[in-house]
C-alpha positions as CSV (number, residue, x, y, z in Angstrom):
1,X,-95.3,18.5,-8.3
2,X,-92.4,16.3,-7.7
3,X,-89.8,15.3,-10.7
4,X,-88.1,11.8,-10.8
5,X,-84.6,11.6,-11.4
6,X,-82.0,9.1,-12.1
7,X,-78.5,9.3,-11.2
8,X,-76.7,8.5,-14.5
9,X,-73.9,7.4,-12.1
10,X,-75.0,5.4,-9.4
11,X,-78.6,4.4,-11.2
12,X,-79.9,5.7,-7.7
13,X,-83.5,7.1,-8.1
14,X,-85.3,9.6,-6.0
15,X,-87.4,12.7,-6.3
16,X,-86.9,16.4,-6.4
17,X,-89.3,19.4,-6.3
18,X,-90.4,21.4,-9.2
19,X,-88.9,24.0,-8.4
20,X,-85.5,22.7,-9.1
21,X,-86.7,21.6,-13.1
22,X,-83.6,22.6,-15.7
23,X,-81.3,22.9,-12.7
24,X,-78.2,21.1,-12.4
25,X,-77.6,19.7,-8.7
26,X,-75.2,16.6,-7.3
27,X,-76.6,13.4,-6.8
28,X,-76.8,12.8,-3.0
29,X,-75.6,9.2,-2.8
30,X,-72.5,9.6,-5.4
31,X,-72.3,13.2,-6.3
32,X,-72.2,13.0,-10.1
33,X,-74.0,16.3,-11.3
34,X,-77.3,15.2,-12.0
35,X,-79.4,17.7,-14.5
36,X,-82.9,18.0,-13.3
37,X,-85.3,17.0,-16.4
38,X,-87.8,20.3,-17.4
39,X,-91.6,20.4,-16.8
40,X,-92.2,20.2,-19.9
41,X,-89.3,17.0,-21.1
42,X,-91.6,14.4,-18.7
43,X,-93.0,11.6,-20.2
44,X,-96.6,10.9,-18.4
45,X,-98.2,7.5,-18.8
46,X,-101.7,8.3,-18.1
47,X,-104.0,5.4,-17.3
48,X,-106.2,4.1,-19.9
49,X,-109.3,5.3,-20.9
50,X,-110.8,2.0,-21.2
51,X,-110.4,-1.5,-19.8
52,X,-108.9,-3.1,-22.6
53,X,-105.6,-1.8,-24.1
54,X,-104.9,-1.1,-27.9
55,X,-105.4,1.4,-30.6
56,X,-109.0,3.1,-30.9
57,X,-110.7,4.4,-33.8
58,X,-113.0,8.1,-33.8
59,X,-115.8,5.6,-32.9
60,X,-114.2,3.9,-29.7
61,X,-114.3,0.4,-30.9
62,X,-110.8,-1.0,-30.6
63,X,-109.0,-1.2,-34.4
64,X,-106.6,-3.7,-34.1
65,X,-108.6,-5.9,-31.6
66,X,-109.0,-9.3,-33.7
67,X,-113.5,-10.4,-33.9
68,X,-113.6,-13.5,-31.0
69,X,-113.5,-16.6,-33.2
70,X,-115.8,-19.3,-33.7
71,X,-114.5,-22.0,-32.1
72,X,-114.6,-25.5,-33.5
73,X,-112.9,-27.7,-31.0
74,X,-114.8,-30.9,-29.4
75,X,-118.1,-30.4,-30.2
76,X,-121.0,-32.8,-28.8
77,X,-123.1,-32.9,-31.8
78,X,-120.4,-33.4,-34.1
79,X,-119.0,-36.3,-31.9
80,X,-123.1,-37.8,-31.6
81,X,-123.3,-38.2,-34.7
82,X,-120.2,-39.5,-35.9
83,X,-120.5,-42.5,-33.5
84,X,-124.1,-42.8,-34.2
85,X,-123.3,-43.4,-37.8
86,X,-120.3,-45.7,-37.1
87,X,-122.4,-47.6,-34.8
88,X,-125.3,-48.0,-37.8
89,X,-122.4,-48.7,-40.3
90,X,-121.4,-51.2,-37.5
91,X,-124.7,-53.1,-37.1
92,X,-125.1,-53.2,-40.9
93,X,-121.5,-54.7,-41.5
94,X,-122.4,-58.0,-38.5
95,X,-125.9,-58.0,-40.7
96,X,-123.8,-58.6,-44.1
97,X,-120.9,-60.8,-42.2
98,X,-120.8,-63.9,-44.2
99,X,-123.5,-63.5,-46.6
100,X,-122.8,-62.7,-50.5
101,X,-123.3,-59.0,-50.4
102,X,-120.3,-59.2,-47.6
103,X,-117.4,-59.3,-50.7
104,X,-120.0,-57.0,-52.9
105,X,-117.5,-54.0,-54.2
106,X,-120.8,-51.4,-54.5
107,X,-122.0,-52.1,-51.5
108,X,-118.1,-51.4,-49.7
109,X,-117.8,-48.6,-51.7
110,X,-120.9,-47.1,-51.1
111,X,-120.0,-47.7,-47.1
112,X,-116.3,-46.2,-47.4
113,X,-118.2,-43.4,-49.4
114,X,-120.6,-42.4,-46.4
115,X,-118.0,-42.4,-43.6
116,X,-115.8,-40.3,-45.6
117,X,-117.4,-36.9,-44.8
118,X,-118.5,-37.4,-41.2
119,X,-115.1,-38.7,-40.2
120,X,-113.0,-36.0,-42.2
121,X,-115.1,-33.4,-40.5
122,X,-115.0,-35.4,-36.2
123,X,-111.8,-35.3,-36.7
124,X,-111.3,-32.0,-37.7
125,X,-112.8,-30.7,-34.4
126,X,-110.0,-32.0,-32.1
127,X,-106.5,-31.8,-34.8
128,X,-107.0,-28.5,-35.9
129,X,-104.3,-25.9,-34.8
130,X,-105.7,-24.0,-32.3
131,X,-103.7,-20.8,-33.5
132,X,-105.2,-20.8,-37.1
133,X,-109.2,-19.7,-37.4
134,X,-111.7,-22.5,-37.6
135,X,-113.3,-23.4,-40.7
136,X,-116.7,-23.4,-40.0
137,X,-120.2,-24.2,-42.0
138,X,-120.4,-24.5,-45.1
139,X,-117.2,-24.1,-45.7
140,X,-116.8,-26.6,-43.2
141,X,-118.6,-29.0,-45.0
142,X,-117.7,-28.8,-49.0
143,X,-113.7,-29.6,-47.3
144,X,-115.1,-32.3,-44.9
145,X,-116.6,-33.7,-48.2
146,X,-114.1,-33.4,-50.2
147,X,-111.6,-34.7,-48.0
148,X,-114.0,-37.6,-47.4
149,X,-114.4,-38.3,-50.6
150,X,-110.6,-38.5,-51.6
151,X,-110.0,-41.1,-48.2
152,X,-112.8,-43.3,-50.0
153,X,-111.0,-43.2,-53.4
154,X,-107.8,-43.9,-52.1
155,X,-108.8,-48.0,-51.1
156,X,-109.8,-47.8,-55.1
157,X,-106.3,-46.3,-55.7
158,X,-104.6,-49.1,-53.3
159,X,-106.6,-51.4,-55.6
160,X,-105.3,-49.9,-58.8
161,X,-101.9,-49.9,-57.9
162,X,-101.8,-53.4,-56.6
163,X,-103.4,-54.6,-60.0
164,X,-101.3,-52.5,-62.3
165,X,-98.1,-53.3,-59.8
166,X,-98.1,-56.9,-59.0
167,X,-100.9,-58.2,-60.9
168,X,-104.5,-59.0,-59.9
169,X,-103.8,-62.5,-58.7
170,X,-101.3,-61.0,-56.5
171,X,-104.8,-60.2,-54.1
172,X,-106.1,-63.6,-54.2
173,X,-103.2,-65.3,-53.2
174,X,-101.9,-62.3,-50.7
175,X,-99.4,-60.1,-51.2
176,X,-96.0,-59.8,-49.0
177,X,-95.3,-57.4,-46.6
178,X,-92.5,-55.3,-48.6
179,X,-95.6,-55.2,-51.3
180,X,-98.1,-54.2,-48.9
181,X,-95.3,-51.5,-47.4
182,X,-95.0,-50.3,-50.9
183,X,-99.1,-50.1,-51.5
184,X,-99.8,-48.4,-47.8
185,X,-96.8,-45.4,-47.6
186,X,-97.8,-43.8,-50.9
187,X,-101.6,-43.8,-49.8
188,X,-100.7,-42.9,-46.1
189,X,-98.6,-39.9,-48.1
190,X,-101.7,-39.7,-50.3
191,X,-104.3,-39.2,-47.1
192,X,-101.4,-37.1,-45.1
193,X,-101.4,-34.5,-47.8
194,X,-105.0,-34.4,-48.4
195,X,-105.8,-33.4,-44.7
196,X,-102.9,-31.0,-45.2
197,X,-105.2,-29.0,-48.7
198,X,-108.7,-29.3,-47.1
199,X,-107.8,-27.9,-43.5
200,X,-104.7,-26.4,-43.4
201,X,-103.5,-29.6,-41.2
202,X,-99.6,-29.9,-40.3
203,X,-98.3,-33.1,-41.4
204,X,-98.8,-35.3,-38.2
205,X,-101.7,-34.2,-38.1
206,X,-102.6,-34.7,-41.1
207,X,-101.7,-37.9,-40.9
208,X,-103.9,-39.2,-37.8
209,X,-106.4,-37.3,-39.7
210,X,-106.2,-39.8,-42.1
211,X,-105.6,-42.7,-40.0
212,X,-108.9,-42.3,-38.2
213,X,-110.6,-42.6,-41.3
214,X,-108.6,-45.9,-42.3
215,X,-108.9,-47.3,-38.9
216,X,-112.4,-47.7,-38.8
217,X,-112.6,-48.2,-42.4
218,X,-110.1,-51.2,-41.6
219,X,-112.4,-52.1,-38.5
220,X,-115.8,-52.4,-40.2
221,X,-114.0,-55.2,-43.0
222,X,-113.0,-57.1,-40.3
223,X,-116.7,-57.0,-38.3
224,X,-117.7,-58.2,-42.0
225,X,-115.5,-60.8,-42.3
226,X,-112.6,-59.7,-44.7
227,X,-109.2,-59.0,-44.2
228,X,-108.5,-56.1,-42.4
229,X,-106.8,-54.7,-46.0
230,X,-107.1,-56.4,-49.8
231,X,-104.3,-58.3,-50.1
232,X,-103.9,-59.3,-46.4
233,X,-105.0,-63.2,-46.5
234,X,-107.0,-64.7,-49.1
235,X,-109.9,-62.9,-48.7
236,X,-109.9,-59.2,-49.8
């Protein structure tokens, strides 16, 4: 069995016989005495046992081998049905375009309401950090709910503001764009931070998160014939 050595001088490396094991000898490039390593004072690295590397347990099974992960990214049936219902939420909004139930506050509600959820949850598939484990299911679905729900509430909370802020005929006439600046960051900061508490988002993010949501929320009161936001125009 040959021994390998390395020349503490010359960092040359080559092998010896066995027979020469707790010997001292001179290094045949550079001549530093060299002392030949015992038997017993190797250090084997024996191939493993099986074809994946890491601690195993008395059963086999690899202990600190993490479960595979469900993984949430794109999925078709997500992204199906989100566009179905935006396309449906679409139709209904050229239906109601210029009738009386187009300005109707329920009925916008209601609509901002619906596409809270589904959007919150289509865009979680594809802004999620890919490091962090995927929420998935129910759990899934109560934070795509709740984060839905909270997008909706915010146009009432640009409402509220607006009124308590520069006065409810401040919306019929139309308000300037520092007002408008000052209404949109704090509810942009508002969504942002929202995406951030229901998925673990980073803050940009978070923040397209919420600007998907807005954009087609924005989108729909256009294709209905409002402003694109309250305040914008006349009409809100």
């Amino acid at each position: 069995m040959a021994i390998q050595v390395t020349c503490p001088g010359c960092f040359a490396k080559f092998t010896v016989s066995d027979k020469f094991a707790g010997q001292k000898g001179p290094c045949k490039k550079c001549k530093t005495i060299i002392e030949i390593p015992k038997l017993e004072d190797q250090v084997i690295i024996h191939a493993p046992d099986h074809h994946e590397a890491g601690a195993v347990g008395v059963s086999g099974r690899h202990v600190l081998k993490t479960y595979r992960r469900r993984d949430t990214k794109f999925q078709p049936l997500v992204f199906a049905a989100s566009i179905g219902i935006v396309l449906v939420m679409l139709l209904v909004a050229i239906v109601l375009r210029g009738t009386e139930f187009s300005h109707n506050r329920y009925l916008l509600g209601g609509g901002a309401i619906l596409l809270g959820p589904i959007l919150a949850w289509a865009g979680y598939t594809f802004l999620r950090d890919d490091e962090l484990e995927g929420y998935v299911g129910t759990n899934l679905w109560l934070r795509s709910l709740a984060a839905g729900l909270v997008y909706a509430l915010l146009w009432g909370v640009y409402l509220f503001l607006g009124n308590q802020w520069f006065g409810s005929e401040s919306f019929v006439k139309g308000l300037e764009i520092w007002q408008m600046i000052v209404l949109t960051v704090p509810i942009g900061a508002m969504g942002t931070m929202t995406a951030y508490v229901a998925f673990d988002l980073d803050p940009g993010s978070g923040f397209f998160h919420w600007a998907l949501y807005f954009a087609v929320t924005v989108v729909l009161r256009l294709v209905i014939g409002l402003s694109a936001i309250p305040g914008l125009g006349a009409a809100t």
